[in-house]
Structure formats: structure tokens, C-alpha cells
C-alpha positions in Angstrom: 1.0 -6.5 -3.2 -1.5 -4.5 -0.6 -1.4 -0.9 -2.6 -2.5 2.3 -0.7 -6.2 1.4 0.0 -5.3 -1.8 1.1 -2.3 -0.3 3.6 -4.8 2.5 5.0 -7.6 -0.3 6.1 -4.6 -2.0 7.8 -3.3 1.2 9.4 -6.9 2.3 10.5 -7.6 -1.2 12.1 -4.1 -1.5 14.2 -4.9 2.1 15.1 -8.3 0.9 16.9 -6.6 -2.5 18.2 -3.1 -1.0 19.7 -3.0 2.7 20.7 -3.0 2.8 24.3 -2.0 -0.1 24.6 1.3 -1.6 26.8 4.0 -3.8 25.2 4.8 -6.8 27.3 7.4 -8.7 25.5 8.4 -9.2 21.6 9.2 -12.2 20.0 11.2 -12.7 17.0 11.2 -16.3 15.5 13.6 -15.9 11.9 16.5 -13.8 11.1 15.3 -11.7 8.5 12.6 -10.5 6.2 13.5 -8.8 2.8 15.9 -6.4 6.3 17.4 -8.2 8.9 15.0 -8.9 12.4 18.1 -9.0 14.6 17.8 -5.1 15.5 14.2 -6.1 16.1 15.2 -9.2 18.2 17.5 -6.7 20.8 15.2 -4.0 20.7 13.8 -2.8 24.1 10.3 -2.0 24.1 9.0 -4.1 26.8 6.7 -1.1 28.8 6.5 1.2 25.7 3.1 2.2 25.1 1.0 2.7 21.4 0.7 6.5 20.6 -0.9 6.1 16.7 -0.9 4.4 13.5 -0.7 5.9 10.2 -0.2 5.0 6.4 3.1 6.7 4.0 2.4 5.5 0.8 2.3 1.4 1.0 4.0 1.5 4.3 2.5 1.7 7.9 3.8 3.1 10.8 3.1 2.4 14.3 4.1 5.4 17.1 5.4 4.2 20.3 6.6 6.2 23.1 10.3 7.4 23.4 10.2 8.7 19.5 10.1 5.4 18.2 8.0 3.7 15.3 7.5 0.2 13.9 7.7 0.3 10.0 5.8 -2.0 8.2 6.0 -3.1 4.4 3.9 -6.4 3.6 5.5 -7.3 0.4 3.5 -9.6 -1.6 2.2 -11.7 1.1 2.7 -10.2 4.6 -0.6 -10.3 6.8 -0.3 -8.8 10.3 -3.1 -9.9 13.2 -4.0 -8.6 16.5 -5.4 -11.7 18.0 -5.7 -13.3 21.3 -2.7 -15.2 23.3 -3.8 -18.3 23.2 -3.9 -19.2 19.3 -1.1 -21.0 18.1 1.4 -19.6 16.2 1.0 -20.1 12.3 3.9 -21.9 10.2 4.7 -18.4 8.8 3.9 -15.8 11.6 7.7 -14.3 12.3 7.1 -11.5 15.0 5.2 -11.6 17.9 4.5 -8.6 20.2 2.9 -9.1 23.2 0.4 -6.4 24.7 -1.0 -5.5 28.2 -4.8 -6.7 27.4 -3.5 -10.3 26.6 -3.3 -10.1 22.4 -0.7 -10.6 20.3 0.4 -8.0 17.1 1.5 -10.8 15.0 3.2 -10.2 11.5 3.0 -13.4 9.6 4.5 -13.5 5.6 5.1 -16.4 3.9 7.2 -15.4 1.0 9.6 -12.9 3.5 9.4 -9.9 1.3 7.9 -7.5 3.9 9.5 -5.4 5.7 9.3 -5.5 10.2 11.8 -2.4 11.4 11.5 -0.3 14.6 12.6 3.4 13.6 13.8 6.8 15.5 11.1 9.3 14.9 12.4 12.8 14.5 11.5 15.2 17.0 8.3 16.6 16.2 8.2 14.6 12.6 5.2 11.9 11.9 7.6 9.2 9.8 10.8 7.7 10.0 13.6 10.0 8.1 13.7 6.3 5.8 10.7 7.9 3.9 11.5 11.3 3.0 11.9 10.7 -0.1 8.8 9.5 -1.4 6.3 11.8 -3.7 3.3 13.1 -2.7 0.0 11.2 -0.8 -2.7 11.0 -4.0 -5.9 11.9 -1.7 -3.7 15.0 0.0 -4.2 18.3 -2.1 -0.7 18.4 -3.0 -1.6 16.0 -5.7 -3.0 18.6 -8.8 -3.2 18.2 -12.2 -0.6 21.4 -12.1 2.0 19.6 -10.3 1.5 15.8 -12.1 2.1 18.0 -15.5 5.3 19.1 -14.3 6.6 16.2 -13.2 5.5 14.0 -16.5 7.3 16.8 -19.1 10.8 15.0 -19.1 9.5 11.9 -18.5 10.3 9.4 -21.2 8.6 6.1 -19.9 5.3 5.7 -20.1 2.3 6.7 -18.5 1.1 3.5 -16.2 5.1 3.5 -14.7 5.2 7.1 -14.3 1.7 7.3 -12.1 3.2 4.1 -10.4 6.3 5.9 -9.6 6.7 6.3 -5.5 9.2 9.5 -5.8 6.3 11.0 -8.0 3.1 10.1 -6.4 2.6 7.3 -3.6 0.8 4.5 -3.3 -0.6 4.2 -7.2 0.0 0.6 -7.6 -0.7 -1.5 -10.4 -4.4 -2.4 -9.4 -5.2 1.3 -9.4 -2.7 2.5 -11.9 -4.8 0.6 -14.4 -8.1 1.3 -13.6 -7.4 5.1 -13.4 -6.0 5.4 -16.8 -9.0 2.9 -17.9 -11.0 5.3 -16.8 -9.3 8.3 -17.9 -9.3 7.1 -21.4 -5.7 7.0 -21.4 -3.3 4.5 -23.1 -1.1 3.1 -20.5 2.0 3.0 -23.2 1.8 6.9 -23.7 4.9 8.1 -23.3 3.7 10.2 -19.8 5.7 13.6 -21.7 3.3 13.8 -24.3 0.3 14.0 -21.1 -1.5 17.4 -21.9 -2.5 19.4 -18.7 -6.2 18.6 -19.5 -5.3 14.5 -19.7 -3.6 15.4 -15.9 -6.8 16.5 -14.7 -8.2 13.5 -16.0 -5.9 11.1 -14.5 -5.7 13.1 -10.7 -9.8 13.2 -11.0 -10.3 9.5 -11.1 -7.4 7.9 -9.3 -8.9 10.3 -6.1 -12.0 8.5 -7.1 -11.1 5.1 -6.9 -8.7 5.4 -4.5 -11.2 6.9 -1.8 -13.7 4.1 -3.4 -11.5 1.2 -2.9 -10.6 2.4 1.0 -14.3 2.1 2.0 -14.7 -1.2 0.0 -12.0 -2.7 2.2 -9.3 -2.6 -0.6 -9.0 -4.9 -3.3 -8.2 -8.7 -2.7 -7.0 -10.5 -5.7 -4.5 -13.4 -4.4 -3.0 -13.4 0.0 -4.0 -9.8 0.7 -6.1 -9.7 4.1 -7.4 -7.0 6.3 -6.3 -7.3 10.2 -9.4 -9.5 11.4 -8.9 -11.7 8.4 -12.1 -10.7 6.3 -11.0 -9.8 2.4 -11.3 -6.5 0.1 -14.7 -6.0 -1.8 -13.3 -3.4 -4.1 -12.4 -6.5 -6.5 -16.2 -6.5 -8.4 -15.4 -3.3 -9.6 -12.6 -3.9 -11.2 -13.2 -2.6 -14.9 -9.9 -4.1 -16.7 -8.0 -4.9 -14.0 -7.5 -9.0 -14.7 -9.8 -9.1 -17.7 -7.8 -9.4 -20.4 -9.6 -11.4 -23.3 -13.2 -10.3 -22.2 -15.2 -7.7 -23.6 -15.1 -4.3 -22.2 -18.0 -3.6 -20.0 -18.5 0.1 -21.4 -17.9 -0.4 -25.3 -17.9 -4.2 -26.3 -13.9 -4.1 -27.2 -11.7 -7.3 -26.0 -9.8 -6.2 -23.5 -6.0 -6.7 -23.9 -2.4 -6.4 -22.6 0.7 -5.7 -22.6 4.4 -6.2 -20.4 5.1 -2.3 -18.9 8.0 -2.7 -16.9 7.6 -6.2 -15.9 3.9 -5.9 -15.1 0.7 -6.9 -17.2 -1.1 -4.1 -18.2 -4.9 -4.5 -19.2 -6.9 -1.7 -21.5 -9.4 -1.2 -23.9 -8.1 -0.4 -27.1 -11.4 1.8 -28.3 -11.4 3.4 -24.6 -8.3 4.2 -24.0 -6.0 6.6 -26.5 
């Protein structure tokens, strides 16, 4: 599923195609997503203008006037589109939202696990009170070694879970989980308690890295992920284990391999990672 590069292209690219602009009329063609599109459906937004897109973790949220926000989660396969009026609507597209220079937002997801929801924004508050919960942005400052440390000392699962863990640290999917502790030289099975402070640098150093490297490539596209105007992530060709389990390790000649961490394939190098 789109991970935090992926979800800050999208944001960045609604942000340039909708603020400012009007809502005409919403459309609503199935009853629900992985939440029910009936709130949606007897919303009224018709004349409420686009104030700003941002990302929260894998989620983006789009400002409208009266305190009000569209929530977005894509799931494994949601795409959403700002696209002229008169193409068709696709087999799959589920929400239509009409604006004042003639496109069309359109949120399209063919296995209906994303998530469509319009929100009350708290006075003077950037997200919906849904995400308050969530850990700490991984590019923000708030992320240190000092405070990843903390959080890993009672942790008893292992270290690719706990840096995927969205009450710990957002966004960290498995794409990115793995090719940080790849390149961290850290085993993902580690239990994350036995992490030294030093190993935390490690890990906070290079998911920053690829993170920030994988927004300006576009994200990563490795099955239905697409950006807004339809064009795919680049940051696929420098994957370093990530879906190469059985070939050799580009840095030291080891087969990569893998192993099931909480219901996810995780790739590593054996003689790389410890």
C-alpha cells in the first residue's frame, strides 16, 4: 500500500490541482469503502472552497472552508485523479467531486479498502481529532535516536514491526522499513529492546534518508500505486532488498533471504545485517 513518500507526492499534487478551488456538486456511486460513504453521500459542500492539502502519516487531508477536511486512506489500491469532466467514469472510480474550473477529484479503488470521510477540523488544529493518536512524522525533528530508544526498551517484538508501528513512528511501511534496517545493518528479527542508542541513530539516520530520497523519486511503485496524473514512482531501482529475495546482495555477494514478521515478507542480508 502507498507508504509515506508515496502519500506526500499525492498530497503535494491535490494541493497544486484543488486549493482555491469551488465545489460544485459530489457524487457518490457505492455505499461504502473499508467506512461507510453515506455521511459522504448527505454531506453539503456544494460552494465550499479548497483551503490546503497536507499528509499525517499514510493519510491525506484536504482543508475546506467551514472547519471541515476530506480524509483520505488508499488502502492497497485506492488511486484518486483530478481530471477533466468529460472522461468517463472508470468501472471502479466511487466518488466524484465536482469543481468550479470544470475537473473532477475522482477517488477510484478497486479492492474498497481505502478510506473517503469528510471530518470536523478543530478550531485552530491542522487534522481531524481521528488522528491524534498516531506517533511522530519520521522527517519532523521529533523523531531522534533519544526518543526511538525509549520507546523500543519494553518492546518485545521485533525491530521491522516496531519501526512499522504507527503509534511509534508514522508512515515507516514495509517498503522502507526494510530498506532502512538493510541499510542500518540491522536484523529485522531483533527483538527492538535489545536496540542500543547507537543502533537508533543508525536506524533514524537512514530511514530520513530514504524517506526524503523516495519523496523526490516519486515514491516507490511496486504493484497499483499511482501518482495523481497517473505517471508511477521511480524510487523502485533503488530498492536494495526490498523484493529480492534469492539474489545476491548488491554490497557483499550474500543471497538475500526472508522471513514472515507479522504477516509480512521480510527481505535481508544475512552477512549485512546483525
Amino acid at each position: 500500500m502507498p507508504e509515506l513518500p508515496e502519500v506526500e507526492n499525492i498530497s503535494r499534487a491535490l494541493k497544486k490541482a484543488l486549493v482555491n478551488r469551488t465545489i460544485l456538486k459530489t457524487e457518490v456511486f457505492s455505499p461504502a469503502l473499508r467506512t461507510s460513504l453515506e455521511p459522504l453521500r448527505h454531506a453539503d459542500v456544494t460552494g465550499a472552497q479548497f483551503l490546503d492539502v497536507r499528509r499525517r502519516g499514510r493519510y491525506a487531508v484536504a482543508e475546506i472552508t467551514g472547519n471541515r477536511a476530506f480524509l483520505m486512506h488508499f488502502g492497497m489500491s485506492g488511486v484518486v485523479r483530478v481530471e477533466p469532466g468529460n472522461i468517463p467514469r472508470r468501472k471502479h472510480e466511487h466518488i466524484f467531486i465536482h469543481l468550479d474550473n470544470g475537473n473532477i477529484l475522482r477517488f477510484e479503488c478497486t479492492r474498497r479498502f481505502s478510506i473517503f470521510e469528510l471530518h470536523e477540523l478543530p478550531e485552530g488544529k491542522k487534522f481531524p481529532t481521528v488522528l491524534d493518536r498516531l506517533g511522530v512524522e519520521p522527517l519532523e525533528k521529533e523523531f531522534t535516536p533519544e526518543f526511538l530508544h525509549s520507546k523500543a526498551l519494553k518492546v518485545k517484538s521485533c525491530v521491522k514491526n516496531f519501526i512499522m508501528d504507527n503509534f511509534v513512528v508514522v508512515g515507516i511501511g514495509n517498503i522502507y522499513a526494510t530498506e532502512t534496517l538493510f541499510h542500518s545493518g540491522t536484523d529485522p528479527r531483533r527483538q527492538a529492546s535489545t536496540l542500543t542508542l547507537e543502533e537508533c541513530k543508525k536506524i533514524v539516520h537512514h530511514s530520513k534518508i530514504i524517506l526524503k530520497k523516495a519523496i523526490e523519486s516519486g515514491g516507490s511503485t511496486i504493484s497499483d500505486f499511482l501518482n495523481v496524473d497517473g505517471s508511477e514512482g521511480k524510487f523502485s531501482v533503488n530498492l536494495q532488498v526490498y523484493g529480492r529475495t534469492g539474489k545476491k546482495c548488491f554490497k557483499c555477494g550474500t543471497v538475500i533471504e526472508s522471513v514472515k514478521l507479522g504477516g509480512r515478507t521480510s527481505a535481508f542480508c544475512p552477512c549485512c545485517q546483525r
